[in-house]
TILO-539021 format. One record per residue (C-alpha): residue number from 1; x, y, z. Coordinates in steps of 0.5 Angstrom, whole numbers, plus 500, padded with zeros to 3 digits. Example, Ala and Ser with C-alpha at 12.3 -4.5 7.8 and 13.67 -1.06 7.14 Angstrom:
residues 2
- 1; 525; 491; 516
- 2; 527; 498; 514
***
This chain:
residues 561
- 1; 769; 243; 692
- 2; 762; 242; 694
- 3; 756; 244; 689
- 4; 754; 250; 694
- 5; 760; 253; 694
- 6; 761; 253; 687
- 7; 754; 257; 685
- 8; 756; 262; 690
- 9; 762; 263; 686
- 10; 759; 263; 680
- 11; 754; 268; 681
- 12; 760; 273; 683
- 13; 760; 276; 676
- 14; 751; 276; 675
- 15; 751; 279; 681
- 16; 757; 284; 680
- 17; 753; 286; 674
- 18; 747; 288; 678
- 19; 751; 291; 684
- 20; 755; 296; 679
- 21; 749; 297; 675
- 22; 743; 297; 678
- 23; 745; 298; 685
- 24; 751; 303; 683
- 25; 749; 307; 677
- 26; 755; 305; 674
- 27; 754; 305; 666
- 28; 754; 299; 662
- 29; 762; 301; 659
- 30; 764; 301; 666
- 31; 760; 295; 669
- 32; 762; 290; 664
- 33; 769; 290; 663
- 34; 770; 289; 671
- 35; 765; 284; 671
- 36; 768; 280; 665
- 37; 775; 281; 670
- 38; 771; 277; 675
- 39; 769; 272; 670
- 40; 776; 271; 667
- 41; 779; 271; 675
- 42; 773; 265; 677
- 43; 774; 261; 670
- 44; 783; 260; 670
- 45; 783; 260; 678
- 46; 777; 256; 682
- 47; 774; 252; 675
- 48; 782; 250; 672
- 49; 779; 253; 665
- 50; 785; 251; 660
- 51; 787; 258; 657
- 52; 786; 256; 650
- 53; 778; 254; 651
- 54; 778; 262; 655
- 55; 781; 265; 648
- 56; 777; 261; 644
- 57; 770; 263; 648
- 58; 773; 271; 648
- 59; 774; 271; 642
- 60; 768; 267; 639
- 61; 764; 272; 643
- 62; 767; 278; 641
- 63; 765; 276; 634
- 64; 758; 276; 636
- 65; 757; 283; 639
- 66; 760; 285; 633
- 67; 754; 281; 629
- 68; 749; 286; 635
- 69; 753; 292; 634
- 70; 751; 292; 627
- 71; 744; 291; 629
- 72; 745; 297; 632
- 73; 749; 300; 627
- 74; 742; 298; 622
- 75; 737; 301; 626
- 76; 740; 307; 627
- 77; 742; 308; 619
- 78; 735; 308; 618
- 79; 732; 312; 623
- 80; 737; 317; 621
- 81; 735; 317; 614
- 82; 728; 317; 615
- 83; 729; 322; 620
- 84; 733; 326; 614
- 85; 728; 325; 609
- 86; 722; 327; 613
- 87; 718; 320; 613
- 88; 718; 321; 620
- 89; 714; 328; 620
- 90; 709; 323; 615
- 91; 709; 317; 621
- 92; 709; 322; 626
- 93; 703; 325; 624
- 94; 699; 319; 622
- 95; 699; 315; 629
- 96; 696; 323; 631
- 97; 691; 321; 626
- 98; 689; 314; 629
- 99; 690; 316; 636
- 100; 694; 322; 639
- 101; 694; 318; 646
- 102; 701; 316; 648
- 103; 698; 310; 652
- 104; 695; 307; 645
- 105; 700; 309; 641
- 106; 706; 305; 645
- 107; 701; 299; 644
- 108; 701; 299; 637
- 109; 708; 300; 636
- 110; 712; 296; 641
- 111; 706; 290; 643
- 112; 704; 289; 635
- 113; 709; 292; 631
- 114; 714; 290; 635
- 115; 711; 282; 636
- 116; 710; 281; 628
- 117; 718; 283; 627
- 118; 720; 278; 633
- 119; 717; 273; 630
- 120; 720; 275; 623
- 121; 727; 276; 626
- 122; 728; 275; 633
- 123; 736; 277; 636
- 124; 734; 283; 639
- 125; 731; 287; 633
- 126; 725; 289; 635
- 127; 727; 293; 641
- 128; 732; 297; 636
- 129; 727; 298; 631
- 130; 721; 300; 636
- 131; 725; 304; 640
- 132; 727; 308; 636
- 133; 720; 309; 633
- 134; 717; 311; 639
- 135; 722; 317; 640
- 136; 721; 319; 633
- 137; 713; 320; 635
- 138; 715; 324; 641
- 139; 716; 319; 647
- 140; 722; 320; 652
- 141; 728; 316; 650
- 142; 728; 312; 657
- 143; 721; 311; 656
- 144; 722; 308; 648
- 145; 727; 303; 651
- 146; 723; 301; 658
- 147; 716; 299; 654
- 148; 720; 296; 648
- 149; 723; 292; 653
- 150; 717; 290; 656
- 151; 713; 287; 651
- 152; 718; 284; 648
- 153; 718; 278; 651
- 154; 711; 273; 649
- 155; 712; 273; 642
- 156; 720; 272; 644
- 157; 719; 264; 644
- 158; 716; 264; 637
- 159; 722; 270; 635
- 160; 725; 269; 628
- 161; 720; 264; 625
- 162; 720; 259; 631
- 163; 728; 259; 632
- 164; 728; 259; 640
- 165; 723; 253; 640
- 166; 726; 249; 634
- 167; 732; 251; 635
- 168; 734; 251; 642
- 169; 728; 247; 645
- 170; 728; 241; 639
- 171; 737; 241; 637
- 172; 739; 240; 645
- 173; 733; 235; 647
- 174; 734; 230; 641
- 175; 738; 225; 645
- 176; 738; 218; 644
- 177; 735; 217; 651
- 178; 730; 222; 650
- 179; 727; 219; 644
- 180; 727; 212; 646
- 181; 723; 215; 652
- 182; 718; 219; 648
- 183; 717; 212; 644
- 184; 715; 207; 650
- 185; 710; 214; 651
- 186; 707; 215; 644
- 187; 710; 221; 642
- 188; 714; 222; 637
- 189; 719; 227; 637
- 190; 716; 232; 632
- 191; 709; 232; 636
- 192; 713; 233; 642
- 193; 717; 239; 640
- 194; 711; 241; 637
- 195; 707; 240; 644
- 196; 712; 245; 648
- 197; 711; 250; 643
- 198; 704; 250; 645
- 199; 704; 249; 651
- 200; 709; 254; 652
- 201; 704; 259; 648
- 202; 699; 257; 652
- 203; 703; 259; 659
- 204; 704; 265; 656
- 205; 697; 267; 654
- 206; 695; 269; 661
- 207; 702; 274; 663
- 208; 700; 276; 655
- 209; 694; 278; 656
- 210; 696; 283; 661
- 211; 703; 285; 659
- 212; 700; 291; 655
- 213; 697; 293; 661
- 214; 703; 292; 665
- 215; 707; 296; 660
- 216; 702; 303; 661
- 217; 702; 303; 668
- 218; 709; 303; 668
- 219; 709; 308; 664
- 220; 704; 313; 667
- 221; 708; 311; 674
- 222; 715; 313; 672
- 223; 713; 318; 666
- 224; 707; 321; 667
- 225; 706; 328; 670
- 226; 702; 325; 677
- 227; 707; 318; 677
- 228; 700; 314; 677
- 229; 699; 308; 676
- 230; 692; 310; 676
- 231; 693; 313; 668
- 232; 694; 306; 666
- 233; 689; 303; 669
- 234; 685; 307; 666
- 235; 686; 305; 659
- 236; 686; 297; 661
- 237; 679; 295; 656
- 238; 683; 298; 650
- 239; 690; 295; 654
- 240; 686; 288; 655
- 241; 683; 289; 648
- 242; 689; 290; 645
- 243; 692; 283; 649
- 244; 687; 279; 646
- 245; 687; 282; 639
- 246; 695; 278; 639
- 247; 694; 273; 644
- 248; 688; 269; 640
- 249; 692; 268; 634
- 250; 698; 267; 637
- 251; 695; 261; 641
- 252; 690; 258; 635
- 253; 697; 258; 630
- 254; 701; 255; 636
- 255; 697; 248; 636
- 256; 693; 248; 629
- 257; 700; 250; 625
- 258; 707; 249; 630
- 259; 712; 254; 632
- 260; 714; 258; 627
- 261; 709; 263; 626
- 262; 705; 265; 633
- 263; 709; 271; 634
- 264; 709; 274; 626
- 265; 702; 272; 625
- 266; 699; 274; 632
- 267; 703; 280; 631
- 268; 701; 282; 624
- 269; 693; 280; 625
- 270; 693; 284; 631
- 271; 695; 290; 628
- 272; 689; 288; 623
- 273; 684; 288; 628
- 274; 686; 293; 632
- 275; 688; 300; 628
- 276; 680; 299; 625
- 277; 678; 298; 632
- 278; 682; 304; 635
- 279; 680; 309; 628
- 280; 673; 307; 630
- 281; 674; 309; 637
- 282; 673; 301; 640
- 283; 674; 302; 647
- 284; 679; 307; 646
- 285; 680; 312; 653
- 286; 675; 319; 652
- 287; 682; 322; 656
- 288; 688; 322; 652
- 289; 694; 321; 655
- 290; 701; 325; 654
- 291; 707; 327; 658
- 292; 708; 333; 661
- 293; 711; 339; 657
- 294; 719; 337; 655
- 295; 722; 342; 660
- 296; 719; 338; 665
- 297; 722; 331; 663
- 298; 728; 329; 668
- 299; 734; 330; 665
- 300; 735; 323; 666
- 301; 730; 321; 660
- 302; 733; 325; 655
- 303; 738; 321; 650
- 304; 743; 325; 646
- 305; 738; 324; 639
- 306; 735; 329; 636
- 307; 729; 328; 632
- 308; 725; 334; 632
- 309; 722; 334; 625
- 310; 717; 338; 626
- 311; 719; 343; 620
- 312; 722; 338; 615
- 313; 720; 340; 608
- 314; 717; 334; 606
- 315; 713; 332; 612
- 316; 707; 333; 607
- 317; 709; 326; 604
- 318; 703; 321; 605
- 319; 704; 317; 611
- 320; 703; 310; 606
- 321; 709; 313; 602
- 322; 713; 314; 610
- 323; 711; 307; 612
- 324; 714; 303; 606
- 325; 721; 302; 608
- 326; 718; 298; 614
- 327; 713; 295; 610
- 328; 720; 293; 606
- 329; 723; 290; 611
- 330; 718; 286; 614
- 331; 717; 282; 607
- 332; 724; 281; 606
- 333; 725; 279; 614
- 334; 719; 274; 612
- 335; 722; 270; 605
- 336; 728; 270; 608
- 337; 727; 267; 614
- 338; 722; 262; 612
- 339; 726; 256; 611
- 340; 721; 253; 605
- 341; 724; 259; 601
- 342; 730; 258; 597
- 343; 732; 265; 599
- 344; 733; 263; 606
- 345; 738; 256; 605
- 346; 742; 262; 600
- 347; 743; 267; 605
- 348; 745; 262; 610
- 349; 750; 259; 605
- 350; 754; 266; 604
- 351; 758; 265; 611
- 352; 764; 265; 613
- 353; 766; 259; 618
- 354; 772; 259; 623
- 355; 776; 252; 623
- 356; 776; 250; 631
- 357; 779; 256; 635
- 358; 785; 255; 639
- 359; 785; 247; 639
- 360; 778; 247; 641
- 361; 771; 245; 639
- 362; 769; 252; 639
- 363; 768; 255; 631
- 364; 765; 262; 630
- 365; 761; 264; 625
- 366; 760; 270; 620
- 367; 753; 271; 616
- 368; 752; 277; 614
- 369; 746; 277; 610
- 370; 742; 273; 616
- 371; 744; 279; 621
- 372; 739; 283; 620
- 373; 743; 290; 622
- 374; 746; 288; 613
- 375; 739; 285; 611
- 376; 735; 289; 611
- 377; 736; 295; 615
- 378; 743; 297; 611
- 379; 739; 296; 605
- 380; 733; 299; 606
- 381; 737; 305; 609
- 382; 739; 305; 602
- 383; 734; 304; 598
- 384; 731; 310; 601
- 385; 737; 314; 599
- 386; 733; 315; 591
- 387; 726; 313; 593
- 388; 726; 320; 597
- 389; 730; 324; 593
- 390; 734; 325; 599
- 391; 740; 330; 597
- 392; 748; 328; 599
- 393; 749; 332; 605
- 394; 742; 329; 608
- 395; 745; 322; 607
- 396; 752; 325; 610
- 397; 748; 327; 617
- 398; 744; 321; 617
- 399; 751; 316; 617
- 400; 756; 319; 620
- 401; 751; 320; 627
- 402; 750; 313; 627
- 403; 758; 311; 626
- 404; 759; 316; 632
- 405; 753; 313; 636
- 406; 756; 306; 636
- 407; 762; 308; 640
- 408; 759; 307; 648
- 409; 755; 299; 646
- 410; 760; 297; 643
- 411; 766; 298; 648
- 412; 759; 295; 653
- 413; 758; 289; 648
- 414; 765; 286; 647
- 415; 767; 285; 654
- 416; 759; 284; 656
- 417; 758; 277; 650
- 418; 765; 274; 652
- 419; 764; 274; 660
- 420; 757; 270; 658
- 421; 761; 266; 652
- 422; 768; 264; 658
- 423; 761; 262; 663
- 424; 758; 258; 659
- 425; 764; 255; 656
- 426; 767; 254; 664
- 427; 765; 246; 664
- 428; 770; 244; 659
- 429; 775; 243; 666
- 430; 780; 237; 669
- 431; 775; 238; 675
- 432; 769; 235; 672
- 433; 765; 241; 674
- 434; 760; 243; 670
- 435; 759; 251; 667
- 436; 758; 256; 672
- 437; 750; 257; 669
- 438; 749; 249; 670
- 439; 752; 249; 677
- 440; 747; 255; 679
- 441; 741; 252; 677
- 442; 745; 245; 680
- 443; 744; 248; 686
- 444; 736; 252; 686
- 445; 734; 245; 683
- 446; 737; 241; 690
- 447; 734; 247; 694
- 448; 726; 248; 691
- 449; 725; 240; 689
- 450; 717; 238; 689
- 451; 716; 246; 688
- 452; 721; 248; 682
- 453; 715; 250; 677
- 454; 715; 255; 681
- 455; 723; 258; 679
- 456; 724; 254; 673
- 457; 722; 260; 669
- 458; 726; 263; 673
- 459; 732; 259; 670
- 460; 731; 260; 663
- 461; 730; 268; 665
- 462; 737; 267; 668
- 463; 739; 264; 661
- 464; 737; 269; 657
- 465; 739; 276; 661
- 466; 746; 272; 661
- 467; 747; 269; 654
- 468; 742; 275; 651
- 469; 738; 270; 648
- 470; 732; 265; 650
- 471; 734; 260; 644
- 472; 742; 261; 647
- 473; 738; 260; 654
- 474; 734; 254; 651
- 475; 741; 250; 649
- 476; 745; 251; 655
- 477; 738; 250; 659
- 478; 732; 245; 656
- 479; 736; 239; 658
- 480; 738; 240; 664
- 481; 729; 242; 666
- 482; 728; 236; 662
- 483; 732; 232; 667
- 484; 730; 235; 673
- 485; 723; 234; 670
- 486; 725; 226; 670
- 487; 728; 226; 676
- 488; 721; 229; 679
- 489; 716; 225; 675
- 490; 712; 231; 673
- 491; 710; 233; 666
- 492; 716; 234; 662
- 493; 713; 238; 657
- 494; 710; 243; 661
- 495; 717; 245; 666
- 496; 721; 245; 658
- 497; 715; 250; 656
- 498; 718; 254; 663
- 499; 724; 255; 661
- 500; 722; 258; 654
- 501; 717; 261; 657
- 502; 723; 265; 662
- 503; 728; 265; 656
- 504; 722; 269; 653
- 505; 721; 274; 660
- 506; 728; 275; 661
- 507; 729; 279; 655
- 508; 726; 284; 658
- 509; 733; 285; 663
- 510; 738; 282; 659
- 511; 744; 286; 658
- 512; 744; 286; 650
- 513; 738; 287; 649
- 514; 738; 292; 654
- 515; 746; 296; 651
- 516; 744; 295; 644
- 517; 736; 299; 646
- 518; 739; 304; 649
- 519; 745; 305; 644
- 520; 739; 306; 638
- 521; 735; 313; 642
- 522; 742; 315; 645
- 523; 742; 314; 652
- 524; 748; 313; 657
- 525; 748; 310; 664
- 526; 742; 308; 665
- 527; 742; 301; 663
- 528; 741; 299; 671
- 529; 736; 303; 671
- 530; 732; 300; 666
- 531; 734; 293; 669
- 532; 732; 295; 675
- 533; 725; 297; 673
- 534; 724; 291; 668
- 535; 725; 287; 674
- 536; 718; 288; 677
- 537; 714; 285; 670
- 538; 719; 280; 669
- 539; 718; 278; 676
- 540; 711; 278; 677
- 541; 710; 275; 670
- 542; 714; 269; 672
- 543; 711; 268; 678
- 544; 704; 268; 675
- 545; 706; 262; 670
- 546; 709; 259; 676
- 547; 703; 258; 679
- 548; 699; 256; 673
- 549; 704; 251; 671
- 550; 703; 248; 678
- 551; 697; 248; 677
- 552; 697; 244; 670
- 553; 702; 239; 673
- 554; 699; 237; 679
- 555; 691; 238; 679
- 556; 689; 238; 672
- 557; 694; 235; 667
- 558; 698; 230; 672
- 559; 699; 225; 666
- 560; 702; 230; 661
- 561; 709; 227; 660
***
C-alpha cells in the first residue's frame, strides 16, 4: 500500500475526533469511544497489528488516564477544600486588592503562575491548577479553561524541570549515528541537547511575547459583554510587559544554565516583577475590565461547580495565610523533581513496574509519589484539614464532589489514551509499515520538502494533541525531524527545536489536557468547542515561528548544524 493511501487512512481517527467534536459538538464521552473503534479497526485490519501488541497498547494506556484522572481528582480535592475552608474568599479578595481587571488577573494567574508550575510539574498540571483558580476569582468555567489552555504552551518545553527536551528531545536522538556526526561537527552531545533547548527558547520568545495578549483578546471576543476584541488590545502594554517579564529570563536561564529550569525560573521571576509593578499601577489599563453580569452569561459558559464563597465564616483570613498551600505545593513540585536532590531519585524508586505486557516489549508503570494528583495535591488537600481548622462535615462536601466530579473525564480518558497508545504502537506490524503518526508526518515531509520549517511545528503539534504530551510528541517525532533535516542539509538544531516548540503549542488543543481541564471547573461537552477556538492561537503561533525559523535557516544562520 502506498505512502498516501496509508496517511489517509491514518488520519481517519484524528479527523474523526474533530469532526465529532469540533464540528458535531459531540462531548468527548462520546466522541472518544468511537474514535478508539476506528483506530482498533485501522490497526487489526489494514496495518495487521497482532492482537497482543493492541491489548498491551490498551492496556498500558489505560494505566496512564488513571495517572491524568488523579491529576484531576488532586486539583479538584484542593479546590474543594480550599473552597470549604474559606482561602478562596481570602485569594479572592487579595487579587481585587492587586487589581480588580479580569484581563490583569488572568495574566498573572494563567501566564506566570501557570509558567512557574509548568516548569516545576508539567503532565497537565497547571491547566487543572489554573483553571480552577480562575473560577474561584469569578471567571466563567469555559473562560478559565480557554486562557488556561492558551498560555500553557511557551514554558511547555522546559515543563517538569527540562523533561520534554532532556528527556524526549535527548533519549530518542542518542544514537550511534548521530554521535559520530556531532563528533566530525565538534559538538558534543551534552552542548547539543543543550543548543536545541536554547534555540528552542529562542523560537519561542517571539509568539511568547505576545501570548498574553493573544490570550485577552480571546477573551474580550468570546466573553466580553461587546465580543471585541478591541477590550484586549487595549490592555496590550501591560500584556506586552507582562510577556517580557517572563520571556527575558526564561531566554537568559535557557543559554547560560540549560533546560531544566527556563519555565520554573521565567515563571516565578516574572511573578517577582510584575505583582509590585501592577500594585504600582505600571502600565496597568486606567479601565477596568469585567464580564457582564452573570445573568447575561451564555449557558454554555457555566460549568456545574459551584463556588460562590462570598459569605464564608472565615473569608477574613489573611491572603498569605489562604496562598500557603499553593506555596507548599510549588517547594515540594521543586525538591522532587530537581534530580540533584535525593527526595527526587526516592520518589521515583517507590513504583511499580509491569513485566513485558502480553508477550510484547510494552511495560507499564506506576508511581505514585511522582503524580502530582498524590504528591502534592492530595496531600496538601490534606494538611489543609487541620491547618484550617475545617470541621468533618466541610472536608465530607470537599471529597465527595470531587469523587462525583471524575465520572465524565475519566470515561473520555480511558478510550481517549489507549486510541493514542494502538496509533503509536501500530508500526510493530509484518507489513513493515511504520506507525500511523510516522506515516502522517512520512507523507507532509514528501509534500513540503525545502519549505518544511514551515510545517514542522505543526508535526510536533500533532504529537502532542494525540499523545497528551510534548515530551511523548518529542519521543515519537525528534527523530524523524532530525533526519528530514539530514536529508535537506539544513540546521538540525533548529528543525528538532520546531518539533519542541510545536509539542509545546499543541497542548493548547490536546485532547487530555483539554478533558482533564474541563473536568476541574465542571464543564460537559464543550471540549470541541474549546479545541476549535484554541486552534486559532495555535495556528498562528506555529506559523509565526515557521517563518522565523526560515528565516534563521536559510538567511542568518545557514551554518548552524
Amino acid at each position: 500500500m502506498n505512502n498516501g493511501l496509508l496517511a489517509l487512512l491514518a488520519l481517519i481517527p484524528i479527523a474523526a475526533i474533530f469532526i465529532l467534536m469540533v464540528g458535531m459538538r459531540w462531548p468527548a464521552t462520546r466522541a472518544m469511544p468511537l474514535s478508539f473503534v476506528l483506530a482498533l479497526i485501522l490497526a487489526f485490519w489494514v496495518w495487521d497489528m497482532p492482537l497482543n501488541w493492541i491489548m498491551a497498547a490498551s492496556l498500558n494506556g489505560i494505566v496512564i488516564a488513571v495517572k491524568i484522572i488523579l491529576i484531576v481528582f488532586g486539583a479538584l480535592a484542593l479546590l474543594f477544600t480550599l473552597r470549604e475552608s474559606g482561602a478562596i474568599a481570602a485569594i479572592n479578595r487579595g487579587f481585587s486588592s492587586v487589581s480588580p481587571d479580569r484581563r490583569v488577573q488572568a495574566i498573572i494567574i494563567a501566564w506566570l503562575f501557570g509558567a512557574f508550575i509548568e516548569g516545576s510539574a508539567g503532565f497537565g498540571t497547571p491547566a487543572a491548577l489554573v483553571a480552577p483558580l480562575l473560577l474561584s476569582l469569578g471567571f466563567p468555567a469555559l473562560a478559565a479553561v480557554m486562557v488556561a489552555l492558551i498560555v500553557n504552551s511557551t514554558p511547555v518545553s522546559f515543563g517538569a524541570v527540562g523533561t520534554p527536551t532532556l528527556i524526549g528531545v535527548g533519549a530518542s536522538l542518542n544514537t550511534p549515528e548521530i554521535l559520530e556526526s556531532l563528533s566530525a561537527s565538534g559538538l558534543s552531545y551534552p552542548d547539543f541537547i543543550k543548543q536545541i533547548g536554547a534555540w528552542s527558547a529562542t523560537l519561542h520568545a517571539i509568539p511568547g511575547i505576545f501570548m498574553p495578549l493573544i490570550m485577552l483578546v480571546m477573551l474580550t471576543r468570546y466573553f466580553g459583554e461587546k465580543k471585541s476584541y478591541k477590550e484586549g488590545l487595549a490592555a496590550w502594554p501591560y500584556a506586552i510587559f507582562a510577556g517580557f517579564c517572563f520571556v527575558i529570563p526564561y531566554l537568559a536561564v535557557a543559554w547560560l544554565l540549560g533546560p531544566e529550569f527556563p519555565g520554573l525560573l521565567g515563571g516565578l521571576l516574572g511573578l517577582l516583577i510584575l505583582i509590585p509593578a501592577t500594585k504600582a499601577g505600571f502600565l496597568v489599563p486606567k479601565e477596568n475590565w469585567d464580564f457582564g453580569p452573570k445573568s447575561t452569561w451564555d449557558k454554555k459558559w457555566m460549568g456545574s461547580i459551584s463556588m460562590d464563597v462570598q459569605n464564608h465564616k472565615n473569608a477574613n483570613m489573611s491572603v498569605l495565610y489562604a496562598w500557603m498551600p499553593y506555596v507548599f505545593i510549588g517547594i515540594l513540585l521543586v525538591i522532587s523533581r530537581v534530580q540533584f536532590l535525593p527526595i527526587n531519585a526516592w520518589i521515583k524508586s517507590i513504583k511499580y513496574a509491569s513485566p513485558p505486557l502480553f508477550g510484547t516489549n510494552i511495560i507499564t508503570e506506576f508511581d505514585p509519589l511522582y503524580i502530582p494528583g498524590i504528591m502534592p495535591f492530595m496531600l496538601i488537600a490534606i494538611l489543609c484539614i487541620p491547618m484550617y481548622k475545617m470541621s468533618k462535615s466541610q472536608v465530607e462536601v470537599a471529597w465527595k464532589e470531587a469523587v462525583l466530579r471524575i465520572k465524565g473525564p475519566f470515561i473520555a480518558l480511558v478510550f481517549a489514551v489507549p486510541l493514542v497508545r494502538i496509533m503509536m504502537q501500530s508500526g510493530n506490524n509484518p507489513n513493515d509499515y511504520g506507525s500511523m503518526p510516522i506515516v502522517m508526518a512520512q507523507f507532509m515531509a514528501s509534500t513540503f520538502q525545502q519549505a518544511w520549517p514551515m510545517v514542522s511545528a505543526f508535526v510536533g503539534a500533532l504529537g502532542a494533541f494525540m499523545s497528551g504530551s510534548n515530551t511523548v510528541s518529542n519521543m515519537l517525532f525528534s527523530l524523524f525531524q532530525y533526519s528530514i533535516a539530514d536529508s535537506l542539509d539544513i540546521s538540525r538544531i533548529l528543525v528538532v527545536s520546531l518539533q519542541n516548540i510545536g509539542g509545546a503549542l499543541g497542548n493548547m488543543i490536546c485532547v487530555h489536557n483539554v478533558i482533564a481541564a474541563c473536568a476541574t471547573v465542571g464543564l460537559v461537552g464543550m471540549e470541541g468547542a474549546l479545541i476549535k477556538r484554541n486552534l486559532i492561537p495555535m495556528t498562528v503561533a506555529s506559523l509565526l515561528v515557521g517563518i522565523i525559523a526560515l528565516l534563521l535557516i536559510f538567511v542568518f544562520f545557514p551554518d548552524l548544524y
